[in-house]
C-alpha positions as CSV (number, residue, x, y, z in Angstrom):
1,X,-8.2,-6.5,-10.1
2,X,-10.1,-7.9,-7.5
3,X,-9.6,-7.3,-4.2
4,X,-11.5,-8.4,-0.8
5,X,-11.7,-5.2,0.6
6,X,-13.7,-1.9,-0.6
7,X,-11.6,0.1,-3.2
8,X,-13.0,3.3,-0.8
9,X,-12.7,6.9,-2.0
10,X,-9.9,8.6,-4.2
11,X,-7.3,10.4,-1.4
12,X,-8.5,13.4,-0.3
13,X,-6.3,16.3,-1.9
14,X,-4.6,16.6,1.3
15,X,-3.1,13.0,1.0
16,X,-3.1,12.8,-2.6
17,X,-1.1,15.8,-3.6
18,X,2.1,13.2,-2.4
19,X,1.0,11.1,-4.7
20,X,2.1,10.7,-8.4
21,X,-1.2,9.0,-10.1
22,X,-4.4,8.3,-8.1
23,X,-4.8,6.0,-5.2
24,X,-8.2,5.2,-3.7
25,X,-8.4,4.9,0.7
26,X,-11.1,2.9,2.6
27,X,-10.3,2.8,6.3
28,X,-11.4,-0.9,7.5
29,X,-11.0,0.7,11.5
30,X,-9.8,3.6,12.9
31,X,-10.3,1.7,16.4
32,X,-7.3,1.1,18.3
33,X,-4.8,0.0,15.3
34,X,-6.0,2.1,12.5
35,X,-6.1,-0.1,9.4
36,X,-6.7,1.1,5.4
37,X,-7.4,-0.2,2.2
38,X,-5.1,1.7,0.3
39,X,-5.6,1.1,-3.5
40,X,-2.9,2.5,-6.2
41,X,-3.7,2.4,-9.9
42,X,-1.3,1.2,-12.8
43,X,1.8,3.7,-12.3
44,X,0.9,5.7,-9.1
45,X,3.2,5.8,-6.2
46,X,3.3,7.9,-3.1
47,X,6.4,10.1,-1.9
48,X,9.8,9.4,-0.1
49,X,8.2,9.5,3.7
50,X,8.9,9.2,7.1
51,X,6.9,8.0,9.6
52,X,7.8,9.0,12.7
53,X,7.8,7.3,16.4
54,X,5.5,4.8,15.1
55,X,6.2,2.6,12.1
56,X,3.9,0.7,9.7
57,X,3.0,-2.5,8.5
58,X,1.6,-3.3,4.8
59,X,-0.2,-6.4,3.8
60,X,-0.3,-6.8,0.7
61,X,-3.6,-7.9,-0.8
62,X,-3.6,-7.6,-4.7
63,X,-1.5,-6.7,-7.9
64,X,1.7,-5.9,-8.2
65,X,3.8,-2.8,-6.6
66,X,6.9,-2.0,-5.2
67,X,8.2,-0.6,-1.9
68,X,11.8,0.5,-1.5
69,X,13.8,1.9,1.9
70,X,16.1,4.8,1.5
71,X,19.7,3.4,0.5
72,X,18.8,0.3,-0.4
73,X,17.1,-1.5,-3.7
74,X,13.5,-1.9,-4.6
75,X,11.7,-4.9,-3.7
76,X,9.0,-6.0,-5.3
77,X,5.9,-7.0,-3.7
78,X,3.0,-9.7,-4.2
79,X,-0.3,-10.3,-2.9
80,X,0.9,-12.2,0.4
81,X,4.2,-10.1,1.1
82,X,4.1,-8.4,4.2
83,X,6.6,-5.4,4.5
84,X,7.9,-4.0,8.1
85,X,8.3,-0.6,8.0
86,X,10.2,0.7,11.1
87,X,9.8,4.1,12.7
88,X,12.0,6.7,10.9
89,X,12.9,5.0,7.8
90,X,12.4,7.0,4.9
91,X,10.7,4.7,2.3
92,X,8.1,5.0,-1.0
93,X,5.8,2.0,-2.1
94,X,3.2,1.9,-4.7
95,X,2.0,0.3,-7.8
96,X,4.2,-1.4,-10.7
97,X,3.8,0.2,-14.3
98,X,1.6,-1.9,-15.4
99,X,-0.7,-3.3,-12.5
100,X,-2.9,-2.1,-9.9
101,X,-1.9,-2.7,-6.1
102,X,-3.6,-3.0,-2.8
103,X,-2.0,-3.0,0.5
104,X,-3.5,-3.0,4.0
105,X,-1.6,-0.2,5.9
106,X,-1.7,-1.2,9.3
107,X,-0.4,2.0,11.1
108,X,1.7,1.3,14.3
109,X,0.3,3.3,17.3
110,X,2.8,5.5,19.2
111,X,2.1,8.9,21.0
112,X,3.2,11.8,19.4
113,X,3.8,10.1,15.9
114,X,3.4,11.4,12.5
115,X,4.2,11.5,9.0
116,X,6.9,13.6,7.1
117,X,6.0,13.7,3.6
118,X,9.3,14.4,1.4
119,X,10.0,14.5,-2.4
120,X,8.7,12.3,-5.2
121,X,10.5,9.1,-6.0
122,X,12.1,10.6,-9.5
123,X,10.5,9.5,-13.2
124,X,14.2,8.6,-14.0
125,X,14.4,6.3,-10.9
126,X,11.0,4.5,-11.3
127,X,11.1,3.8,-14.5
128,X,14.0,1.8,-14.0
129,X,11.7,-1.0,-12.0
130,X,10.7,-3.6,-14.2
């Protein structure tokens, strides 16, 4: 897949053990708005989570993935989509079965904010996406 941005690094294990498959992280800034390359290969996705106070923002830049609120059905996402995530919404995105992803995660300042990682999204339940 190409992609415009640097694949990066694979997560470091404190990241990637919410993570079903491997993903791959090259920060673009840490300045201000902290923005990542976040890179998942064919079949990984990250866990339900939470972030809380401050929200997120993913741009997606290549392949094919998926992202999916808690409660409601998985959308499928394109290079070109852009996905809101508000503050407290328990969500999971990541790649489709068969096709790598790339998102910018553009991470929504707020003081005191954080992330709640939770449980996997099930085998049972992703396996269901097309």
């Amino acid at each position: 897949m190409d992609n415009i941005f640097p694949k990066g690094a694979p997560l470091p294990e404190q990241f990637s053990k919410y993570f079903i498959g491997t993903a791959y992280l090259k920060m673009l800034t840490t300045a201000g708005v902290p923005i990542g390359n976040v890179t998942f290969e064919p079949g990984c996705r990250n866990n339900w989570h939470i972030h809380h106070k401050g929200g997120q923002i993913l741009l997606v830049t290549g392949g094919r993935g998926w992202y999916q609120a808690w409660g409601e059905p998985a959308r499928e996402l394109h290079p070109g989509d852009v996905v809101e995530i508000p503050a407290e919404v328990k969500h999971w995105h990541g790649a489709a079965k068969d096709s790598w992803f790339s998102h910018l995660a553009v991470e929504i300042p707020a003081e005191g904010g954080s992330n709640e990682w939770l449980e996997p999204i099930s085998d049972e339940e992703y396996k269901k996406l097309a």
